[in-house]
N, C-alpha and C positions, 0 to 999 in steps of 0.2 A: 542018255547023254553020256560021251563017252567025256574020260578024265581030260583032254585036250581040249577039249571045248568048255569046261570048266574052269580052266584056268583062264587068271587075266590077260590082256596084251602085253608084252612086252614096250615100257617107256624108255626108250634111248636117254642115257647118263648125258651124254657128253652135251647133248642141244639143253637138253635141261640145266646142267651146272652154267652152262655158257648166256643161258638165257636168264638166272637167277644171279650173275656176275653184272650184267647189264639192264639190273633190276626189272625184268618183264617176267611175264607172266612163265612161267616154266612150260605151259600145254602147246601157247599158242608163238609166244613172244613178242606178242605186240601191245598188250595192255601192258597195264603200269602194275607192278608186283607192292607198291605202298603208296599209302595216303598222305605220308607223313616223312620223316624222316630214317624213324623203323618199324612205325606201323603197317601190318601186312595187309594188305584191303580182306572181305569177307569173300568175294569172289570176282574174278577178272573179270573189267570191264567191256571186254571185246567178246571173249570166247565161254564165259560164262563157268568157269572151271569153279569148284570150289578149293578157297585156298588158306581159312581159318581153320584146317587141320593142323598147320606145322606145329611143332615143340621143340624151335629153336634153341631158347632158353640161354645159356650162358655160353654157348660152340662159339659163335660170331664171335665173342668180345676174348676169347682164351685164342682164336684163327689170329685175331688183328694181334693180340699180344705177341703171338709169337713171331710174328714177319714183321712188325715195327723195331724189336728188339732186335733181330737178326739183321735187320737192315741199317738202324741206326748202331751198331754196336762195329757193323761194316766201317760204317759211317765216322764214326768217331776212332776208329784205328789210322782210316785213310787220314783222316784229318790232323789229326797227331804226328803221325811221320811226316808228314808234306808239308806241315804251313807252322804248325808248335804254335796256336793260338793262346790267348790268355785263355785261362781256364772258365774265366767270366763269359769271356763271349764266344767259348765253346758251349758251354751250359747252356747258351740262350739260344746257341742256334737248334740245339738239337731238342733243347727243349719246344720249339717254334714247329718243328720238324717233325718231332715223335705227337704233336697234337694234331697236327694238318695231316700228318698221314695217317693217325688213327681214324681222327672223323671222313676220310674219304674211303678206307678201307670198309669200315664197319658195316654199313649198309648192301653194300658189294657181296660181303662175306657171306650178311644173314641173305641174299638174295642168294647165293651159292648153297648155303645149309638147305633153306627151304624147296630149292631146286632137287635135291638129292633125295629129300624125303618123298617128295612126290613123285621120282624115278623110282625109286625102291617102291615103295606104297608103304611106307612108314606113317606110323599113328593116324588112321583114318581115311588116308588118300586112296588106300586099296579098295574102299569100298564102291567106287564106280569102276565100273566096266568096259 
């Protein structure tokens, strides 16, 4: 068996993070990549992939941090020069803002994370062929 045949296939990045953004399965993209809100199912319901590999862990919620803040931080400059709100109902808005766009962020992210490990074959994914 020569070394090329050894080695695994190559998993295209880009379908994977793109399929893990729109929460599906990374292999196939048409199953549902969670059960729950950031529960990761144990394996895709369509294509049969296993996907209780990942080691998400704290990426998704340090991803969302940082593009909430970047964006609300946008957000609150634009807001300042243009309109000079009370500072009460600037706080509310952005506070209203940095929640709604975290909780829709989050899950997107961790479908993004978990999409990359399973391109790469990070922690366990490598082991099929």
């Amino acid at each position: 068996m020569s070394h090329a045949e050894t080695q695994p296939t190559e998993r295209p990045i880009k379908p994977a993070i793109w399929n893990g953004l729109r929460r599906r399965c990374p292999n196939c993209g048409e199953g549902a990549m969670f059960t729950g809100y950031l529960k990761v199912v144990d394996q895709c319901p369509v294509c049969q992939e296993e996907l209780s590999h990942h080691r998400a862990d704290d990426g998704p919620a340090y991803l969302t941090i940082l593009l909430v803040a970047h964006i609300l931080g946008f957000g609150m400059h634009f807001m300042w020069v243009q309109f000079r709100p009370d500072p009460l109902v600037m706080g509310v808005i952005l506070a209203i803002g940095a929640v709604g766009l975290s909780l829709y962020l989050l899950p997107r992210l961790k479908g993004m994370v978990v999409g990359i490990q399973w391109a790469k074959r990070m922690h366990g994914f490598g082991r099929s062929v």
